[in-house]
RODREN-32795 format. One record per residue (C-alpha): residue in three letters; x, y, z. Coordinates in nm, 2 decimals, padded with zeros to 4 digits, m for minus. Layout:
REM RODREN-32795
{r "ALA",{X,Y,Z}}
...
***
This chain:
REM RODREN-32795
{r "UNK",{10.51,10.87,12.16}}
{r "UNK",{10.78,10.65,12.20}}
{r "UNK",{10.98,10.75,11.93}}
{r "UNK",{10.89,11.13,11.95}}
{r "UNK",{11.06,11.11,12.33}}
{r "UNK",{11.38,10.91,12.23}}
{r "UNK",{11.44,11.17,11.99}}
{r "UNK",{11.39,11.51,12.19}}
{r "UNK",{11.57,11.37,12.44}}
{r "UNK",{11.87,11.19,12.18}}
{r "UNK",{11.91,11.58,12.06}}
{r "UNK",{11.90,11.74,12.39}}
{r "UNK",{12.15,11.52,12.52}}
{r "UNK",{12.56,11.55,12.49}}
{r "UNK",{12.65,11.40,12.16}}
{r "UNK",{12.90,11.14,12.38}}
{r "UNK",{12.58,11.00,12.55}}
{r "UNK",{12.33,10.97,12.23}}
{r "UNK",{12.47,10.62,12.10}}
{r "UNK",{12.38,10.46,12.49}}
{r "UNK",{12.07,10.66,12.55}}
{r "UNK",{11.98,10.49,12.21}}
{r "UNK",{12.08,10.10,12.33}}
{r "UNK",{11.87,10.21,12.64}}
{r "UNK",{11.57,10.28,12.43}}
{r "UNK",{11.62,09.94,12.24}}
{r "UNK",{11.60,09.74,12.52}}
{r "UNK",{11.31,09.92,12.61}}
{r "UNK",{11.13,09.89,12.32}}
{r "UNK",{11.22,09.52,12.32}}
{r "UNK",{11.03,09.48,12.68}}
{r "UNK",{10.74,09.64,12.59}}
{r "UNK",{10.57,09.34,12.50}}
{r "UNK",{10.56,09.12,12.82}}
{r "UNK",{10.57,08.84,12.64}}
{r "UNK",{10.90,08.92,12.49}}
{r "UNK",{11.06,09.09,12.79}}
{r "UNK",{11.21,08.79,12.91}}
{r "UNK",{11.41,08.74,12.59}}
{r "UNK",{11.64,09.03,12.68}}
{r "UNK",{11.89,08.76,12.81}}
{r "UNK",{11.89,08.64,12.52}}
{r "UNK",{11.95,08.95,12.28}}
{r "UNK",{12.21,09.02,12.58}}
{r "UNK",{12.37,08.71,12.55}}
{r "UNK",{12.37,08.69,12.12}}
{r "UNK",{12.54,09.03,12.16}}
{r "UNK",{12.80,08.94,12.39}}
{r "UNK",{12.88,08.62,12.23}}
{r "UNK",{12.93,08.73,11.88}}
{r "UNK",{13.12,09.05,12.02}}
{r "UNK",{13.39,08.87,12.21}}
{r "UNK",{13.40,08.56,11.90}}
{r "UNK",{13.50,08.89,11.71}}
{r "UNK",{13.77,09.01,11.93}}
{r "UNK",{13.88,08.63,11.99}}
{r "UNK",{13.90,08.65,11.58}}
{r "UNK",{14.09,08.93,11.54}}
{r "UNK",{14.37,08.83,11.77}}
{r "UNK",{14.44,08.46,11.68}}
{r "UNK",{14.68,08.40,11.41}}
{r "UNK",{14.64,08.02,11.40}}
{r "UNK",{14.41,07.87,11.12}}
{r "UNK",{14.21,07.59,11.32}}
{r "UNK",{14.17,07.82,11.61}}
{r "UNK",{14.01,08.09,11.39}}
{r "UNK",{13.82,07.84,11.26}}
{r "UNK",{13.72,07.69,11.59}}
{r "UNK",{13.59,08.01,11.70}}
{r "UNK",{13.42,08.07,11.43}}
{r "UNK",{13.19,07.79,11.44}}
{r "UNK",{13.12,07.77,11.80}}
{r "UNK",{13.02,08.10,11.78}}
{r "UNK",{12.77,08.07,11.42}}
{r "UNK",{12.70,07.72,11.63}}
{r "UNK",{12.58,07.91,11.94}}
{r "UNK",{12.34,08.20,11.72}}
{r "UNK",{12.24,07.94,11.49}}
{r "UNK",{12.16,07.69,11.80}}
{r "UNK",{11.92,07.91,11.94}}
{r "UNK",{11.78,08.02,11.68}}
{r "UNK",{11.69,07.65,11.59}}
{r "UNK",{11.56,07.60,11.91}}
{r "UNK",{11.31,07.89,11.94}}
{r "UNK",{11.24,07.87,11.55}}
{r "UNK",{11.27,07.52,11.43}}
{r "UNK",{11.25,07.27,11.72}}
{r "UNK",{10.90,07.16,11.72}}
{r "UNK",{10.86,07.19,11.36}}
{r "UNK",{11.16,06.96,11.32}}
{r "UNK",{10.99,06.73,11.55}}
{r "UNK",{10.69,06.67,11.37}}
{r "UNK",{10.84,06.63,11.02}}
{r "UNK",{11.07,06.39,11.12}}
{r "UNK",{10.74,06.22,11.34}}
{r "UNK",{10.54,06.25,10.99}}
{r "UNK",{10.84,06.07,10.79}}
{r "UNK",{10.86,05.78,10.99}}
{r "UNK",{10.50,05.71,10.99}}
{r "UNK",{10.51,05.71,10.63}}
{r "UNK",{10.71,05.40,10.69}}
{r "UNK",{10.47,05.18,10.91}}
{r "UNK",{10.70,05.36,11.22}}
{r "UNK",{10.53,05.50,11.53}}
{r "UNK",{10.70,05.83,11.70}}
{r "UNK",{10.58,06.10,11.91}}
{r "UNK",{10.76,06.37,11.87}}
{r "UNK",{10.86,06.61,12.15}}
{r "UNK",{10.68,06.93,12.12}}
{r "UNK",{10.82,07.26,12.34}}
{r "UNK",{10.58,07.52,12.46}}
{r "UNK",{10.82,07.77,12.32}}
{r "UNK",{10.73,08.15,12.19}}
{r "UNK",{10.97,08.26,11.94}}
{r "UNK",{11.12,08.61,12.02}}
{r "UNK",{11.06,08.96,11.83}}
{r "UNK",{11.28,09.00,11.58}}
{r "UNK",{11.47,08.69,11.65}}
{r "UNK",{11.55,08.59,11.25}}
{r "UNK",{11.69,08.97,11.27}}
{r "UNK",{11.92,09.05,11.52}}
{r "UNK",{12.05,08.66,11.46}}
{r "UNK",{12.13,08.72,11.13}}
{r "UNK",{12.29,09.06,11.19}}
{r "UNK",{12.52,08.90,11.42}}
{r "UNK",{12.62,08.66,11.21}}
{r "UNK",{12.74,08.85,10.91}}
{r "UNK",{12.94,09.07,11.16}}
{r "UNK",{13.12,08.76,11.31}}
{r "UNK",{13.20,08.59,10.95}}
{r "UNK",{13.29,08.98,10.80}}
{r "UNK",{13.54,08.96,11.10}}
{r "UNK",{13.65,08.63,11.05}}
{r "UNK",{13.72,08.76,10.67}}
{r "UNK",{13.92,09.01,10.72}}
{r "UNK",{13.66,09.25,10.55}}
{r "UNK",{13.56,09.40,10.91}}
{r "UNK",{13.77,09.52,11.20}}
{r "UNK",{13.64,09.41,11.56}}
{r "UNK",{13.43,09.69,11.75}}
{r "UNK",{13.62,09.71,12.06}}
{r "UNK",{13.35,09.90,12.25}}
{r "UNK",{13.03,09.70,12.35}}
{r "UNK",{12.78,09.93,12.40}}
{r "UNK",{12.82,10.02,12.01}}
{r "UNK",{12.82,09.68,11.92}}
{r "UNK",{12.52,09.59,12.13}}
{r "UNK",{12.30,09.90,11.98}}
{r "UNK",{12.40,09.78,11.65}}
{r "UNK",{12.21,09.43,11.72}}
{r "UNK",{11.96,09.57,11.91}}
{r "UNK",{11.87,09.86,11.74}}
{r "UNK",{11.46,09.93,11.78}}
{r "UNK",{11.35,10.09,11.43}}
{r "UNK",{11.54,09.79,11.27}}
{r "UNK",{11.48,09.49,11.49}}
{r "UNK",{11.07,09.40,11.40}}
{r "UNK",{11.08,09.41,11.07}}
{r "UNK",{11.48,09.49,10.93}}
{r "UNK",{11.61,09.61,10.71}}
{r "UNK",{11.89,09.38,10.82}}
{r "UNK",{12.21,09.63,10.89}}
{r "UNK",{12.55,09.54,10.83}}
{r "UNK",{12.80,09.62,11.09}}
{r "UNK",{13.07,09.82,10.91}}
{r "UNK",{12.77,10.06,10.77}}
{r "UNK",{12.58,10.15,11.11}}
{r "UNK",{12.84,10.13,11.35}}
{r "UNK",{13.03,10.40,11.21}}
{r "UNK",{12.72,10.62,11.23}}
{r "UNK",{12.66,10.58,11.59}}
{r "UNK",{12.98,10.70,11.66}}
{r "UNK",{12.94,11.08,11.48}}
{r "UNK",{12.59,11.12,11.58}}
{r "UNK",{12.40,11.39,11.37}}
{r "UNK",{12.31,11.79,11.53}}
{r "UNK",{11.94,11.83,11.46}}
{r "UNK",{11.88,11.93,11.04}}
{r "UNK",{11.54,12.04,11.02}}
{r "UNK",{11.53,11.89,10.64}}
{r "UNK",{11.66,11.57,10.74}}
{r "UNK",{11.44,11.56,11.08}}
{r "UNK",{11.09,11.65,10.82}}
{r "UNK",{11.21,11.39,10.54}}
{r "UNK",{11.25,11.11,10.81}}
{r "UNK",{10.85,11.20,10.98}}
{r "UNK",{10.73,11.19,10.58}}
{r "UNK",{10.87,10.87,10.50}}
{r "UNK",{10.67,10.74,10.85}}
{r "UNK",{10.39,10.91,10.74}}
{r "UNK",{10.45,10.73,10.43}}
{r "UNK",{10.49,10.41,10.57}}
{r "UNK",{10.18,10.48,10.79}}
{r "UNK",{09.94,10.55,10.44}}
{r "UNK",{10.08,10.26,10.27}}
{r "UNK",{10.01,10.02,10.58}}
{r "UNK",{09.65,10.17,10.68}}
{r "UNK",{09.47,10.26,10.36}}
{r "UNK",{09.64,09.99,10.11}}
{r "UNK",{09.74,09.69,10.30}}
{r "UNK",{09.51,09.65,10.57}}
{r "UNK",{09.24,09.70,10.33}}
{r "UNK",{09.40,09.50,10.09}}
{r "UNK",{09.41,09.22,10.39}}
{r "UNK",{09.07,09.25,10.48}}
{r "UNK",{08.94,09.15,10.12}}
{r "UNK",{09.25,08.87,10.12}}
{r "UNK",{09.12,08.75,10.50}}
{r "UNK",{08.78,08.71,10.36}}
{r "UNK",{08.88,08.47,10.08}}
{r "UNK",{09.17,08.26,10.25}}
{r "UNK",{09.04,08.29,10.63}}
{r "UNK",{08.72,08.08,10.47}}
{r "UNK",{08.80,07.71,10.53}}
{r "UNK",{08.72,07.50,10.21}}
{r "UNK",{08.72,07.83,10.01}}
{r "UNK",{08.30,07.69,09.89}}
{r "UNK",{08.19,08.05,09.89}}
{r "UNK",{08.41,08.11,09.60}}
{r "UNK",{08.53,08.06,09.24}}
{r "UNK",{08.80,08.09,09.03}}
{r "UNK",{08.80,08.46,08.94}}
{r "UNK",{08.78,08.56,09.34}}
{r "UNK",{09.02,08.34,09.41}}
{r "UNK",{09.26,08.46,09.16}}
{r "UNK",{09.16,08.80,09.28}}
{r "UNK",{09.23,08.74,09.61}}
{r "UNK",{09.62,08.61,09.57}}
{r "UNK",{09.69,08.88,09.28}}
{r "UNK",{09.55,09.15,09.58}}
{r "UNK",{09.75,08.96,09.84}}
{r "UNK",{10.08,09.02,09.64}}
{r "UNK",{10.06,09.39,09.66}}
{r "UNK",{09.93,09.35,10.02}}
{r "UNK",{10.28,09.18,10.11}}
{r "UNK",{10.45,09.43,09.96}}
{r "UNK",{10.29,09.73,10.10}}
{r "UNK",{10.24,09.58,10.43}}
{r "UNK",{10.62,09.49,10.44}}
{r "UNK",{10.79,09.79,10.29}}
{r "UNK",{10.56,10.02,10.51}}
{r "UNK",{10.68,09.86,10.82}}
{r "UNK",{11.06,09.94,10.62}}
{r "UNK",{10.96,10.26,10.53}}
{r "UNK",{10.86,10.33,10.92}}
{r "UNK",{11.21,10.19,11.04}}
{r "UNK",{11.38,10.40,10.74}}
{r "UNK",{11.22,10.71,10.86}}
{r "UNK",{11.29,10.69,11.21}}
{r "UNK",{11.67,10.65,11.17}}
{r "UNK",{11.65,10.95,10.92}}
{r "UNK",{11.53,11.12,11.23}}
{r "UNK",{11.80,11.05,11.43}}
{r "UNK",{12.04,11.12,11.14}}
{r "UNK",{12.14,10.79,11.05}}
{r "UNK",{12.12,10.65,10.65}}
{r "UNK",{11.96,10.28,10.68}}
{r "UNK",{11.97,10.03,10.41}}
{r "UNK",{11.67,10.06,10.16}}
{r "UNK",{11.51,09.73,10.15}}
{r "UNK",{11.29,09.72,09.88}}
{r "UNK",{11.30,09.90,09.49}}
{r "UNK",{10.95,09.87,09.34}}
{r "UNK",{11.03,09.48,09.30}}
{r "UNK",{10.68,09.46,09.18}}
{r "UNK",{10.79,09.65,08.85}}
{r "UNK",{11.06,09.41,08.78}}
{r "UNK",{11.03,09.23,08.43}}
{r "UNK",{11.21,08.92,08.53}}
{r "UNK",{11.23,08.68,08.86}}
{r "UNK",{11.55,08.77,08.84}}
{r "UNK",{11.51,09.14,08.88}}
{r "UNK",{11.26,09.09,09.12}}
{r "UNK",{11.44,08.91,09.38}}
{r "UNK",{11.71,09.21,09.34}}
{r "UNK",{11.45,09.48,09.45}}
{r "UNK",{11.25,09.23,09.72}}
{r "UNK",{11.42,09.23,10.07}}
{r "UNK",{11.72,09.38,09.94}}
{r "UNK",{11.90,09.33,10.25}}
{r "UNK",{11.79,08.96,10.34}}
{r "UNK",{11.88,08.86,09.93}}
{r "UNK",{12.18,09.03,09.93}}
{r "UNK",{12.30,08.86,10.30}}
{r "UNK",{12.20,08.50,10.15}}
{r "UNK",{12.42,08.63,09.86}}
{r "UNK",{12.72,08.73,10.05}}
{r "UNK",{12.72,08.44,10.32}}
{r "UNK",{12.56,08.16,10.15}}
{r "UNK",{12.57,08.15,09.82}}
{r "UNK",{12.92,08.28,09.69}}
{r "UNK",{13.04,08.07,10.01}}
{r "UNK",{12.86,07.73,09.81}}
{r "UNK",{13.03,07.84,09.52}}
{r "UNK",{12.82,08.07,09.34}}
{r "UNK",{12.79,08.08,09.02}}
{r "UNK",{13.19,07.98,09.03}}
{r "UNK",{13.14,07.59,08.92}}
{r "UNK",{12.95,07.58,08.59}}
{r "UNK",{12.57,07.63,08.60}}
{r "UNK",{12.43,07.29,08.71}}
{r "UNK",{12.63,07.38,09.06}}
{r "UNK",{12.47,07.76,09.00}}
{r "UNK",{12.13,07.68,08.97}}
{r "UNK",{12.22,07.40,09.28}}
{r "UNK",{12.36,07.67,09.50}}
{r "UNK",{12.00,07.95,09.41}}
{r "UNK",{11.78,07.62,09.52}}
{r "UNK",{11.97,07.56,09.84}}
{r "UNK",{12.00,07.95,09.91}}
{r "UNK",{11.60,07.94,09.85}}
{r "UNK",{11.47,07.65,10.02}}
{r "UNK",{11.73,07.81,10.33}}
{r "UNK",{11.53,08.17,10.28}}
{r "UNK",{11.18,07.97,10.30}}
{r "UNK",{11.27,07.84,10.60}}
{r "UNK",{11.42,08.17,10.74}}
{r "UNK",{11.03,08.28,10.66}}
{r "UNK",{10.86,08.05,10.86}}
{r "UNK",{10.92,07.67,10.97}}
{r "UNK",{10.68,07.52,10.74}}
{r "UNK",{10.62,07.33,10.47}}
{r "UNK",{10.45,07.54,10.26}}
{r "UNK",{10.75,07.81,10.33}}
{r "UNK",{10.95,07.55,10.19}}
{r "UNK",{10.77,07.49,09.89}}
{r "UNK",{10.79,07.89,09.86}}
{r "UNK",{11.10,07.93,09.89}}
{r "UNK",{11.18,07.60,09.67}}
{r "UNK",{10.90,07.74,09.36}}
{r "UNK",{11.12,08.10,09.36}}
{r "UNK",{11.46,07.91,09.30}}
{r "UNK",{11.31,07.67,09.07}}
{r "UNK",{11.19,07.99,08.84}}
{r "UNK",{11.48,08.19,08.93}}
{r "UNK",{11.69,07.91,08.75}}
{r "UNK",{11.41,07.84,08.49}}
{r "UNK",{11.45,08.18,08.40}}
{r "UNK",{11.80,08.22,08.39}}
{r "UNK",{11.87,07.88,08.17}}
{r "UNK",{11.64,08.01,07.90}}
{r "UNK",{11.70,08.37,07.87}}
{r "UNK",{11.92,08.36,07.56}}
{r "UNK",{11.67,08.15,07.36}}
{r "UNK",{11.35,08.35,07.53}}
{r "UNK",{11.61,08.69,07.35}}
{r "UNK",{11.60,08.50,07.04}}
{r "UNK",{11.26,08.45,06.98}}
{r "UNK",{11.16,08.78,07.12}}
{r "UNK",{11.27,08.91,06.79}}
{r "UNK",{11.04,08.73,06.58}}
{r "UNK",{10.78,08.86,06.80}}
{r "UNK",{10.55,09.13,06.65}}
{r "UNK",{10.44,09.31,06.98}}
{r "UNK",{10.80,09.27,07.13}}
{r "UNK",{10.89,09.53,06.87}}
{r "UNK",{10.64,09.84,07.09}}
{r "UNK",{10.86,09.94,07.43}}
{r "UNK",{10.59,09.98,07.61}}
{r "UNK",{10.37,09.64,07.52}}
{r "UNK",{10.71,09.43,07.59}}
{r "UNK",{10.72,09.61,07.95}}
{r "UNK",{10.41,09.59,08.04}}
{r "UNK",{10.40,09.17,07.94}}
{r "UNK",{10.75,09.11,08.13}}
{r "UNK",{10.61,09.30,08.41}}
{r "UNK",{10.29,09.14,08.42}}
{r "UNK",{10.42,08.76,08.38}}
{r "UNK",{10.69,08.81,08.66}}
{r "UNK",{10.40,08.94,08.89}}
{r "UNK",{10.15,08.62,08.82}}
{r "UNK",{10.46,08.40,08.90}}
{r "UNK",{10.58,08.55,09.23}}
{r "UNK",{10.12,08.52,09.30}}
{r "UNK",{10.18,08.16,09.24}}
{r "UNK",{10.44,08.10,09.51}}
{r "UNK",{10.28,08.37,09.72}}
{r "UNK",{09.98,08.15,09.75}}
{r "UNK",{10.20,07.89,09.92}}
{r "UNK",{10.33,08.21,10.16}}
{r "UNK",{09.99,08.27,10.22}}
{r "UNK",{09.84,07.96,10.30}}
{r "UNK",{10.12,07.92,10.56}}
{r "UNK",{09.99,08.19,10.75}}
{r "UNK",{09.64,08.03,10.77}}
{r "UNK",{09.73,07.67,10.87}}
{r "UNK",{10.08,07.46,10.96}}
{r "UNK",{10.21,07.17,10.86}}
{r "UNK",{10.08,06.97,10.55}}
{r "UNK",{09.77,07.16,10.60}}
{r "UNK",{09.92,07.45,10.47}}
{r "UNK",{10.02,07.30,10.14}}
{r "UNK",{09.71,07.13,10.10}}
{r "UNK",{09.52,07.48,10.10}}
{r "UNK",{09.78,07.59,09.85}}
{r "UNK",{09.73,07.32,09.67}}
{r "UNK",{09.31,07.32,09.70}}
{r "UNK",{09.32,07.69,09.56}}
{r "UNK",{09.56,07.59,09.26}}
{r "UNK",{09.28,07.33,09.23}}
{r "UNK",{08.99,07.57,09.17}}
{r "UNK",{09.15,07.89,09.01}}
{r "UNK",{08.98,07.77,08.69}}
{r "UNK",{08.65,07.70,08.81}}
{r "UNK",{08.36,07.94,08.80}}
{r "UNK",{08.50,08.22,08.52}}
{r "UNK",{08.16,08.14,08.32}}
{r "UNK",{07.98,08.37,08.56}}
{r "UNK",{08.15,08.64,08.45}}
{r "UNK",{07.92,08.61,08.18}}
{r "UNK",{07.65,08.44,08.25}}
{r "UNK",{07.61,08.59,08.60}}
{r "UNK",{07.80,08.91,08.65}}
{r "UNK",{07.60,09.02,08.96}}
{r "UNK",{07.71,08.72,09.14}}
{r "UNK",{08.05,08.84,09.11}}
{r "UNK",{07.99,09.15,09.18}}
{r "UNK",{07.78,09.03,09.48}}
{r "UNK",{08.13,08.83,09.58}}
{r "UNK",{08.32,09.10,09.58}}
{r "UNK",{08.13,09.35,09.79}}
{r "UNK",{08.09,09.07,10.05}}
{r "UNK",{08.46,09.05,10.05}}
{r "UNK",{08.48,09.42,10.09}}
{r "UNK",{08.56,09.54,09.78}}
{r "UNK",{08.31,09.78,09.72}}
{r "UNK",{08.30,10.05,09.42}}
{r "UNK",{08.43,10.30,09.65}}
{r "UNK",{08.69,10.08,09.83}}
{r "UNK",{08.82,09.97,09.52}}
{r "UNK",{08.83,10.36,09.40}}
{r "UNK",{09.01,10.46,09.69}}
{r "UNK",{09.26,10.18,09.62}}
{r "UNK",{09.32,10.26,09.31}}
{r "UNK",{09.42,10.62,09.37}}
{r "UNK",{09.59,10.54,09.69}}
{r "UNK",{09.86,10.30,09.45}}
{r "UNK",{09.85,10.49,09.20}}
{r "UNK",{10.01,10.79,09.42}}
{r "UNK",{10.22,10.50,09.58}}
{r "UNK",{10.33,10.40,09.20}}
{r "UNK",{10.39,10.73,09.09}}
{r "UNK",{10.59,10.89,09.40}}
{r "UNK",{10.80,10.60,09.45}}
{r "UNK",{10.92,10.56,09.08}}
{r "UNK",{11.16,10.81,09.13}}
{r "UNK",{11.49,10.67,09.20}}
{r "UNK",{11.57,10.85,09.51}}
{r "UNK",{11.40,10.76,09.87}}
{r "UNK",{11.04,10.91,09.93}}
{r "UNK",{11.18,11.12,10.23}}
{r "UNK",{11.45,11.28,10.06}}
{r "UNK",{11.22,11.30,09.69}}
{r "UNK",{10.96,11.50,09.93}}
{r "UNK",{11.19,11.78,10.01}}
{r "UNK",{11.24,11.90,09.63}}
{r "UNK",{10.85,11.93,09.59}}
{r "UNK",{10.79,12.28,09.65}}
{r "UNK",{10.62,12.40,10.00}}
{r "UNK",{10.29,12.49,09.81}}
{r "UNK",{10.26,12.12,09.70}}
{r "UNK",{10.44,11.96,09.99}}
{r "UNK",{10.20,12.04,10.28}}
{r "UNK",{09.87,11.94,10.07}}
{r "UNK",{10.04,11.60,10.04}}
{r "UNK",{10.09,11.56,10.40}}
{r "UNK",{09.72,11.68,10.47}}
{r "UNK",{09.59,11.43,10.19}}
{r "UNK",{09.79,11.18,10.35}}
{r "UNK",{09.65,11.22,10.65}}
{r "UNK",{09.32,11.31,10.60}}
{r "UNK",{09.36,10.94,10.36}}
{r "UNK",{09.39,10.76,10.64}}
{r "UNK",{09.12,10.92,10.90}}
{r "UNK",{08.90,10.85,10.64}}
{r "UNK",{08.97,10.54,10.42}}
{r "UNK",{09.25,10.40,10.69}}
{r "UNK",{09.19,10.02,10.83}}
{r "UNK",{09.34,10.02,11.17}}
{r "UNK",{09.21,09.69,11.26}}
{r "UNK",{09.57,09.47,11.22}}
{r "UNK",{09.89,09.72,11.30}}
{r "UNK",{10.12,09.43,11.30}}
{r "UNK",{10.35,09.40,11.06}}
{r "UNK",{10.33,09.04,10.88}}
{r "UNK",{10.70,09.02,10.86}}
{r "UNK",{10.76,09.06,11.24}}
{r "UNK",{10.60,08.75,11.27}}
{r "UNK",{10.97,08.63,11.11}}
***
């Protein structure tokens, strides 16, 4: 309802109002929780900040003063972010060190509530201050741009992360209503919505059965295993829906986001993967991060250095944790596995029989990369469930028992089949899931976006997808969790 007003009035109104009628809505959408409604100041004050460090930027000529500004400015953004994000978590690790030592310290613990979409907007105005500081960027003298930039609603939950030098220009030569456009943008919500309701949620209730069991006693091995493989293509579905809602809604208003994510789960190295996953997080850690460390500039021991740092960084952006760490730690170290022994992995690829069939040497790389990323997603997971050391230790109990129990598959098949129904994955569940992906798999493998794809099927074929669609998720749709797990970040 929300978005259907902001956009009949957007179009109805003069094309030099739309931009603030949209930085209205933002901040509207940002106070609808209670909760966050007092963090406006603060979105206020990030935007202001970083806007006049930018026009400061622009207009000194003298090195240490540039330099000055810079970092009071990334000091300020990063500062509260730290302090909303990482305080108390800081606390208690550095509390948990010293009594490792014999030394007694109480740490000081905040009743603090992070705000939506802080990691987000934080991040967005960072890259716009440094691009400025580059050169790469010129300042945006008008504020009302720059602060609907940082605040804009379809983006600031759940990203994509926007760069300022490919939105801001966009506001500025706002769209006349395409009809083509307008139904592309509602199909790639509708999208989003399928993938959300029928997969992930019912994805997550089977995954909240196994992982929200403390001890894990009701279960072996195989549901274990089950359970993290399922929670994989949960994540992905969950998170990319809540993309594919933000992408649709600025294809209504006739602005081109950034696609965030490229069927990473199809990739056939970690490598790949991490190129298609969070596009525009990995390639902001990329540009601001790692080429700034060095990149891969300084021989490969300092390579594979800077992908750990960049990782363990992007664990803690995730969540302040340790099991986020240990995440984000696993990905590098495999990352850099992978990348030290590709040439010799080549060689002996040809003096494999199968490798010599297309598809069987697909279907292997696709299917090893997948059981990796499961293995640090179990960490991700398990963060979720409990904090601190606890977390690790879950990760670290299922690890534990992923081998136990697979001689009921044959010895006792109805106990398994038994488990699995009590998780909720009944024949007909699991049916519906498996067409329901398999559309997913098969509509998305074309190279262009859903909502433009949608509007070279023919009419006859078109509408009977958005019925089936719909009628998916009256039927089959879980509507239990409609929170996005990555606007928890």
């Amino acid at each position: 309802m929300f978005l259907a007003g902001t956009c009949l009035a957007y179009f109805v109104l003069p094309k030099a109002v739309r931009p603030y009628w949209l930085l209205v809505c933002s901040y509207l959408f940002y106070m609808y929780d209670p909760e966050n409604a007092g963090f406006v100041a603060l979105l206020l004050s990030a935007s202001a900040v970083t806007w006049a460090a930018a026009l400061l930027l622009e207009r000194l000529r003298v090195k240490w003063m540039r330099r000055v500004c810079l970092v009071v400015s990334l000091a300020l953004c990063v500062g509260c972010l730290f302090y909303y994000k990482y305080f108390n978590f800081l606390g208690e690790t550095l509390a948990a060190l010293l009594d490792s030592f014999g030394l007694h310290y109480t740490a000081p613990s905040l009743d603090i509530l992070a705000p939506v979409g802080i990691s987000y907007f934080t991040f967005a105005a960072l890259g716009y201050v440094i691009d400025v500081y580059r050169g790469r960027q010129r300042a945006e003298k008008n504020f009302f741009f720059y602060a609907l930039f940082v605040s804009f609603f379809p983006c600031i939950v759940t990203g994509p992360i926007e760069r300022a030098e490919h939105i801001i220009p966009q506001f500025k030569t706002p769209q006349t209503f395409d009809y083509a456009r307008v139904s592309g943008g509602l199909f790639r919500i509708l999208w989003g919505f399928f993938k959300k309701f029928v997969i992930a949620n019912t994805l997550g209730t089977a995954v909240d059965a196994v992982y929200g069991n403390p001890g894990y006693g009701a279960y072996t091995g195989p549901i274990l295993l089950l359970a993290s493989l399922l929670y994989t293509y949960q994540l992905y579905c969950d998170f990319s829906a809540g993309c594919d809602v933000a992408l649709g809604a600025g294809a209504v208003f006739g602005f081109e986001l950034t696609e965030n994510f490229r069927q990473p789960l199809r990739a056939r190295s970690f490598t790949e993967l991490w190129r298609r996953w969070h596009i525009s997080l990995t390639s902001w850690f990329r540009d601001y991060l790692y080429i700034p460390l060095g990149g891969n500039r300084r021989g490969k021991a300092r390579q594979y250095i800077n992908q750990l740092v960049v990782f363990l960084v992007s664990g803690l952006w995730h969540g302040a944790s340790l099991s986020m760490m240990v995440w984000g730690l696993l990905n590098g170290v495999y990352l850099c596995v992978g990348k030290a022994t590709q040439d010799a992995r080549r060689k002996l690829t040809r003096h494999n029989p199968l490798y010599h069939f297309t598809p069987v040497r697909r279907i292997f790389q696709t299917a090893v990369t997948y059981l990796l990323f499961t293995s640090c997603i179990i960490f991700f997971r398990s963060s979720e469930v409990f904090e601190g050391s606890k977390g690790i230790a879950d990760a670290l109990y299922i690890y534990g028992h992923l081998f136990s129990g697979w001689g009921k598959l044959f010895t006792a098949p109805d106990a398994i089949g038994r488990a699995l129904v009590s998780i909720g994955l009944s024949v007909q569940t699991a049916l519906v899931l498996a067409v329901s992906i398999l559309v997913v798999e098969t509509l998305e493998s074309v190279q262009e976006p859903v909502n433009r794809t949608i509007r070279k099927v023919p009419i006859f074929l078109r509408w009977p997808l958005y019925y089936a669609l719909v009628l998916g998720m009256l039927f089959f749709g879980s509507f239990a969790n409609s929170g996005s797990i990555y606007g928890r970040f």
